[in-house]
C-alpha angles and dihedrals in degrees: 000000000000113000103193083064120090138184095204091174103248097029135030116219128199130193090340088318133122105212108163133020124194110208092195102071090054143359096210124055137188109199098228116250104260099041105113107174123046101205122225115279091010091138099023112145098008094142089169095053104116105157134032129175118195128195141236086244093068106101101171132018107196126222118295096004088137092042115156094353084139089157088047099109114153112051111181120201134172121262084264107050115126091149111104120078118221092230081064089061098048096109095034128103091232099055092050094045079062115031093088099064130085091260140023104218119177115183094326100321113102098223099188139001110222102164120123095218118104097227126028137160122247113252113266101254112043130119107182146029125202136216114304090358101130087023098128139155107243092011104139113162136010097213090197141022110184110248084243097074108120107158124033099175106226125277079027082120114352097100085064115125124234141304092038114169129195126191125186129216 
């Protein structure tokens, strides 16, 4: 028997990766600790998907791994994960309960800026930003970036015109 191969009930892991979920068995999902990749389409489809819990241990989420999870509507990270791309959340509830505000925050990432002013301060809080995220037309200046930022993924600002200010605080 293989033993990087796993049967954890909902969802089967290989080799630290998630690589299949069945919604069927649960609607709510804790990622086992130790699982360090979710694969592409892992979750893909699971409309009665509701809750998921990932762990520190997940070091990369492919593309569309959270494809079509339109019920899926808490999504609890750890403090450090930059690791989920809004395009990911598109279908989900989640996503549509947000995509409306200003910003979409999940745990402490702003995943998207969707304000309409041309210059705006960084909630108090976060610690990353991720890809495209302040890429905005008309955007010309970010007043404040919290102190706590410690990760802006690259081409999360650099398409801002000038002038572009931060000030940290």
């Amino acid at each position: 028997m293989n033993t990087n191969y796993k049967n954890n009930f909902a969802g089967i892991i290989k080799d630290n990766t998630l690589t299949c979920f069945d919604d069927t068995v649960c609607t709510d999902f804790v990622i086992p600790d130790g699982v360090t990749t979710i694969a592409a389409d892992a979750f893909k489809g699971c409309t009665r998907l509701q809750e998921l819990t990932i762990p520190e241990s997940v070091e990369e989420i492919e593309l569309g791994a959270f494809e079509d999870c339109e019920n899926l509507s808490v999504i609890n990270v750890p403090d450090n994960c930059t690791l989920l791309d809004v395009y990911d959340l598109y279908n989900t509830k989640w996503y549509k309960d947000r995509k409306n505000d200003d910003f979409v925050i999940l745990g402490t990432v702003v995943l998207e800026y969707n304000g309409r002013d041309k210059e705006y301060a960084v909630p108090d809080g976060i610690t990353a930003i991720v890809d495209e995220t302040l890429v905005r037309d008309g955007l010309d200046r970010i007043t404040c970036l919290p102190k706590g930022v410690k990760n802006v993924i690259p081409d999360a600002i650099s398409d801002i015109g000038e002038p572009m200010i931060a000030i940290y605080y």
